[in-house]
C-alpha positions in Angstrom: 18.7 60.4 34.7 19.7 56.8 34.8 20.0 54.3 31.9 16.4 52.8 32.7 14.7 55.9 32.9 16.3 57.5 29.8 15.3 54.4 27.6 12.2 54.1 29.4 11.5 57.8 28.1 12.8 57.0 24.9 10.9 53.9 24.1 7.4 55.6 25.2 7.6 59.2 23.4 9.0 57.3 20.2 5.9 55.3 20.0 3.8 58.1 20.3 6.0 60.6 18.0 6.3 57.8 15.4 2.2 57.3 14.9 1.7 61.0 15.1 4.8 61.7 12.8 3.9 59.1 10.6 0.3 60.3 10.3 1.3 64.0 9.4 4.1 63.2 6.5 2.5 60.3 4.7 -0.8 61.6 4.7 0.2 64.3 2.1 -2.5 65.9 0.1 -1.5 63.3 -3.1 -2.7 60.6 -0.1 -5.2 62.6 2.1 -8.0 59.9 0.9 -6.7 56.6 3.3 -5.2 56.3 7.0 -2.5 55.5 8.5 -3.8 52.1 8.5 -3.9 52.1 5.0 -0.8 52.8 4.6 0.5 50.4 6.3 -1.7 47.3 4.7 -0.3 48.7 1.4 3.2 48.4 2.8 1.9 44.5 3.8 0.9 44.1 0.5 4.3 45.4 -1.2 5.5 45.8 -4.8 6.4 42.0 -5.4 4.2 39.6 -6.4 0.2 39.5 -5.6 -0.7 38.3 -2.0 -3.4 36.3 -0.9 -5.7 37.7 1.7 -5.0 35.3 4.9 -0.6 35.9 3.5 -1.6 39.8 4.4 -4.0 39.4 7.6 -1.3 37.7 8.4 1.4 40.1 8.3 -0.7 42.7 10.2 -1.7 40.4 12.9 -5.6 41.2 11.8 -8.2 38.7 11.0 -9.2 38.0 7.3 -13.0 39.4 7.8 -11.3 43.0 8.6 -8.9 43.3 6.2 -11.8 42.5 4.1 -13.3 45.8 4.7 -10.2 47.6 4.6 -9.1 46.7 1.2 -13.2 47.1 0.0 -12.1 50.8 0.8 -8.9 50.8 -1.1 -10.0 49.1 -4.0 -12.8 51.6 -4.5 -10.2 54.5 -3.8 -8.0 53.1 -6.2 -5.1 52.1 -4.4 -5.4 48.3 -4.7 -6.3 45.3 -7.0 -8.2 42.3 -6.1 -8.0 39.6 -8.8 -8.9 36.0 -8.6 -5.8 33.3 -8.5 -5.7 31.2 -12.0 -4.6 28.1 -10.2 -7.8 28.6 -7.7 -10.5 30.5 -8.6 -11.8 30.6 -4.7 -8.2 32.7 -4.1 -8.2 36.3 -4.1 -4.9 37.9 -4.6 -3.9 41.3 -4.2 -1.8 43.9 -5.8 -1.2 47.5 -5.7 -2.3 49.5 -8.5 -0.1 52.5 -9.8 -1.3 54.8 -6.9 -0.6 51.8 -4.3 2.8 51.7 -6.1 2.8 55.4 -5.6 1.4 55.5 -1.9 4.1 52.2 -1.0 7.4 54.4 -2.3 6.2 57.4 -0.2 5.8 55.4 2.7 9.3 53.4 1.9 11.1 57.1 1.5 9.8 57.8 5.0 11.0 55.0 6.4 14.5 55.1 4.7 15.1 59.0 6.1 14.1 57.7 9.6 16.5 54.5 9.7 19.2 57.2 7.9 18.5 59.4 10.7 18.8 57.0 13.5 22.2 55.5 12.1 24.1 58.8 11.4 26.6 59.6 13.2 26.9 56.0 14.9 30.6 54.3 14.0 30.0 50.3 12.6 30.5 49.1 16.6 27.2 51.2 18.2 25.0 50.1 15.3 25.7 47.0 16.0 24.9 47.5 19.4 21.7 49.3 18.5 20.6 46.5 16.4 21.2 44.1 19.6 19.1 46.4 21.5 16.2 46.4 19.1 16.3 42.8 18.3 16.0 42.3 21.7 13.2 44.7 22.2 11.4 42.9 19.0 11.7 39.3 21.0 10.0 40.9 24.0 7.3 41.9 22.0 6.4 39.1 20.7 6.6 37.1 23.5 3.0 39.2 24.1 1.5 38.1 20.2 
């Protein structure tokens, strides 16, 4: 098979393994209460500093009136803290509790062993390489956002 059709291949089965993969080893019994999607708006929402909510629609290319409902479901579920800005009242920022904190490492592990995984073996001159690939496969994509 040529080069096209190989990474043509590639590109589509690791979409689909990715979502599927991601959905069976981050949605553990410790986190069989939230998606996927959850996940991923607690990795949006990260371990730093509180966020406001148009900072994290943002991030996930969603509007601010469904994350709404998405975090509504998290902060009930525990996962997630919505507190009111001291400089503006009107703000709401938010923050992951100590399950969020909990649910972000487990996700961030899962990450780290796939990137690991994807780098071994390759000498300092094909990751290099790899990353020009991708990078350029990122600016095609968002030609399309």
């Amino acid at each position: 098979m040529d080069a096209y059709h190989t990474i043509n291949d590639v590109l589509v089965s690791l979409f689909n393994e990715i979502m599927e993969i991601e959905q069976r080893v981050l949605i553990t019994d410790e986190f069989k209460d939230i998606s996927n999607n959850d996940m991923h708006i607690i990795e949006a929402i990260g371990k730093e500093e509180p966020k406001n909510m148009s900072t994290v629609a943002k991030k996930l290319k969603v509007t601010v009136g469904t994350l709404t409902i998405a975090i509504n479901n998290l902060v009930k579920k525990g996962y997630v803290n919505r507190i009111r800005s001291e400089e503006d009242r009107r703000v709401v920022l938010l923050s992951l509790s100590d399950k969020g904190v909990s649910a972000y490492n487990h996700h961030e592990a899962f990450h780290k062993e796939m990137v690991t995984a994807t780098l071994e073996g390759l000498n300092e001159q094909e990751q290099k390489v790899l990353v020009k690939a991708l990078t350029n496969l990122s600016g095609y994509f968002r030609r399309y956002n």
